[in-house]
Structures are given as C-alpha cells and as structure tokens.
C-alpha positions as CSV (number, residue, x, y, z in Angstrom):
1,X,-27.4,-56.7,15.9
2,X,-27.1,-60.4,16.9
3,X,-23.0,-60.7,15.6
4,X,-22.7,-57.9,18.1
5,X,-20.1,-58.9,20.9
6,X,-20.4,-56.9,24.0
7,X,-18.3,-59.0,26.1
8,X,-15.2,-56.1,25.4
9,X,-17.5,-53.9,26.9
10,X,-17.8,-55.3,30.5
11,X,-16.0,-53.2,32.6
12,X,-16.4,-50.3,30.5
13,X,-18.8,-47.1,30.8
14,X,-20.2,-46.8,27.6
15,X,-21.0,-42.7,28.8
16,X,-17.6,-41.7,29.6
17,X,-15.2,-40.3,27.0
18,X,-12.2,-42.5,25.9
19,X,-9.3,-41.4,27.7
20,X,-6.3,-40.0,26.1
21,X,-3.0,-41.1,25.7
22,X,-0.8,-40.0,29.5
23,X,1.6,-37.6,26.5
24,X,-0.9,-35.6,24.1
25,X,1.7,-33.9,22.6
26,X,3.3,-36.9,21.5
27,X,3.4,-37.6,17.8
28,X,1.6,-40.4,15.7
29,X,3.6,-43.1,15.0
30,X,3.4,-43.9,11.3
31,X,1.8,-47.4,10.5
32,X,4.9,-49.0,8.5
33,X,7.1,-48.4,11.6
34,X,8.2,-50.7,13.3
35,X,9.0,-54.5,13.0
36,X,7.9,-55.1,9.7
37,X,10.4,-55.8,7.6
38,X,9.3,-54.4,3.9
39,X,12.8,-52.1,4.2
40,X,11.5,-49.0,3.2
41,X,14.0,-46.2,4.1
42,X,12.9,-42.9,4.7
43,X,16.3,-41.4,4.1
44,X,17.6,-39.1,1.1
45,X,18.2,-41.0,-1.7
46,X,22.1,-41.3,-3.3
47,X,22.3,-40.4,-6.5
48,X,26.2,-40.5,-6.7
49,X,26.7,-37.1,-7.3
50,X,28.7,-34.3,-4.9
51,X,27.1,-33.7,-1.4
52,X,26.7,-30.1,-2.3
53,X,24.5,-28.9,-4.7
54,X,25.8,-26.2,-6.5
55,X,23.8,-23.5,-8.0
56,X,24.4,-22.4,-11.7
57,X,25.1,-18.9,-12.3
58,X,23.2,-17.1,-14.7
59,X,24.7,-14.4,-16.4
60,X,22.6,-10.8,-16.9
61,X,21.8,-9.7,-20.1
62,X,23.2,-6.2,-21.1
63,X,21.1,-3.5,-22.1
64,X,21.0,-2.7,-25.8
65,X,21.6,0.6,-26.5
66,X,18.8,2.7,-28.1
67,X,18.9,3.7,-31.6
68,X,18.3,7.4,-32.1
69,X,14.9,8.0,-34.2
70,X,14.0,11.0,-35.6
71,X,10.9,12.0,-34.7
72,X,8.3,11.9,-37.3
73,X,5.6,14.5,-38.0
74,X,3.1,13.1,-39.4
75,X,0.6,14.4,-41.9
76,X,-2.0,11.8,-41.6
77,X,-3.2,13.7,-38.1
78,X,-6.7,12.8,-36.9
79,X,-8.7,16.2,-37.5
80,X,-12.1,15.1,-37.3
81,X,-14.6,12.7,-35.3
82,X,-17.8,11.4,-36.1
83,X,-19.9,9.0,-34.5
84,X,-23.1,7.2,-35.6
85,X,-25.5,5.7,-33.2
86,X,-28.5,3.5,-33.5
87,X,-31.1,1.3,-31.9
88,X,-29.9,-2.0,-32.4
89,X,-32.5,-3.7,-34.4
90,X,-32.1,-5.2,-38.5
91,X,-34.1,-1.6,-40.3
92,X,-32.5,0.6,-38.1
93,X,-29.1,-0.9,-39.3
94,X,-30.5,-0.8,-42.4
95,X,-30.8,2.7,-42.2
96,X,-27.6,3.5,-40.5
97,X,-25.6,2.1,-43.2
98,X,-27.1,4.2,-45.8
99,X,-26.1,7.5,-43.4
100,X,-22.7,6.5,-43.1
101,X,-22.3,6.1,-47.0
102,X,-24.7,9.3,-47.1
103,X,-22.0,10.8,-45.3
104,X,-18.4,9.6,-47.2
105,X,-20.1,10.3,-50.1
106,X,-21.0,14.2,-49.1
107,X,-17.4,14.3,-47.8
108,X,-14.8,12.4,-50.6
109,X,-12.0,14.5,-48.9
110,X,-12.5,12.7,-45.9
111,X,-9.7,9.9,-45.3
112,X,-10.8,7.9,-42.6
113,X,-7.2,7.3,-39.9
114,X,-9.5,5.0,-37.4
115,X,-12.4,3.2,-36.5
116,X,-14.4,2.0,-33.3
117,X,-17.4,0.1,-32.9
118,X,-19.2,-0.2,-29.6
119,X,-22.6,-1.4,-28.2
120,X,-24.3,-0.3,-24.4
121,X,-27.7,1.1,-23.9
122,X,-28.4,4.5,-24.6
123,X,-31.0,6.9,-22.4
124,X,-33.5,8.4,-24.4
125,X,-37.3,8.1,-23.9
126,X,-36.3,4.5,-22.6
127,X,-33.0,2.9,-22.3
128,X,-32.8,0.6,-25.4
129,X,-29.4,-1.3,-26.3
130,X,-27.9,0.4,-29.1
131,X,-24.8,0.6,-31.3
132,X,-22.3,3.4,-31.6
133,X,-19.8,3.5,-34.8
134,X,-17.1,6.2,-34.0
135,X,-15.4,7.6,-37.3
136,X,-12.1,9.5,-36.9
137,X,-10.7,11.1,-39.9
C-alpha cells in the first residue's frame, strides 16, 4: 500500500455513498462520442439502391388434385399374433430361438405380415429385464 495516494481523498467521507448524477434518468453517453475525430457514423448505411424496400411477392402453390384410387382389399390380412418372451440372458436366447423355429416349423402355413421386437422388465417372481418378440401373421 505505499504507491497509495490519498491526497484525492481529503475532503471526502470515505462512509458515505457516491452521490448520483442531479438527472438519473439520463442516458449513458457512449465513449466514442464526442470530440474525437475517428469519423465513425452511426447512420444507415447507402447502398445506392431505392429508399423503399420493396417486398417480393411469392406466389401460392395450387393444390393438386387427388387421383381417385380404388380401394384395395387385401388378402395378406393379419389373422394371427404371437408373442415370445424371455429373460434376457445368452441360454435363455438360446432357447428362445429354437421355440420360435419350433413354432414355424409346426405351423408352414403361417406367412409371417410383421414383426416387433421389444425389451422392458417383466413381473414374475422378481422383475427381471426381458425380451418380447411379437409375431403377426
């Protein structure tokens, strides 16, 4: 603290606040106002074009008609669902591979429209994580 200089300080009580400004609703000048002479303008900038801007108009894009369809009736219907479940650990997998090709095999008729495989715990004794394979046919 010896390059301190409290010789500013004199007349001044260092426990009073530092008054305000008279005009506290006054706004803060900017620091490159002034008399400097860098001339910096703050105005819009010319670009040579109109003084109005115009906006382009966009034109709307028509509806397409629909083409009629025929409704289709399908013969591939879903008729059947089966779903396979098990404890999600490598010989239980094991084991639920061999009944799902236990299963097609028991059932060649069976064309098989869509799949789903899913995995969340299932309640049982105790909840153990598990996987369910959903077979619609």
């Amino acid at each position: 603290m010896d390059n301190f200089d409290d010789s500013k300080l004199s007349n001044q009580n260092l426990n009073e606040p530092i008054p305000l400004d008279k005009d506290p609703d006054k706004p803060i000048p900017f620091d490159d106002t002034g008399a400097s002479g860098t001339g910096v303008s703050h105005a819009p900038l010319d670009l040579g074009g109109s003084s109005t801007a115009r906006t382009p108009t966009i034109e709307v894009p028509k509806l397409a008609a629909k083409k009629p369809t025929a409704k289709v009736a399908s013969t591939d219907r879903i008729t059947g669902v089966k779903t396979f479940f098990t404890k999600l650990h490598p010989g239980a997998m094991n084991f639920l591979d061999e009944q799902i090709a236990d299963w097609l095999r028991e059932n060649p008729d069976v064309t098989i429209k869509r799949t789903n495989v899913a995995t969340g715990e299932v309640q049982a004794k105790k909840t153990e994580p598990n996987i369910l394979i959903t077979v619609w046919y």
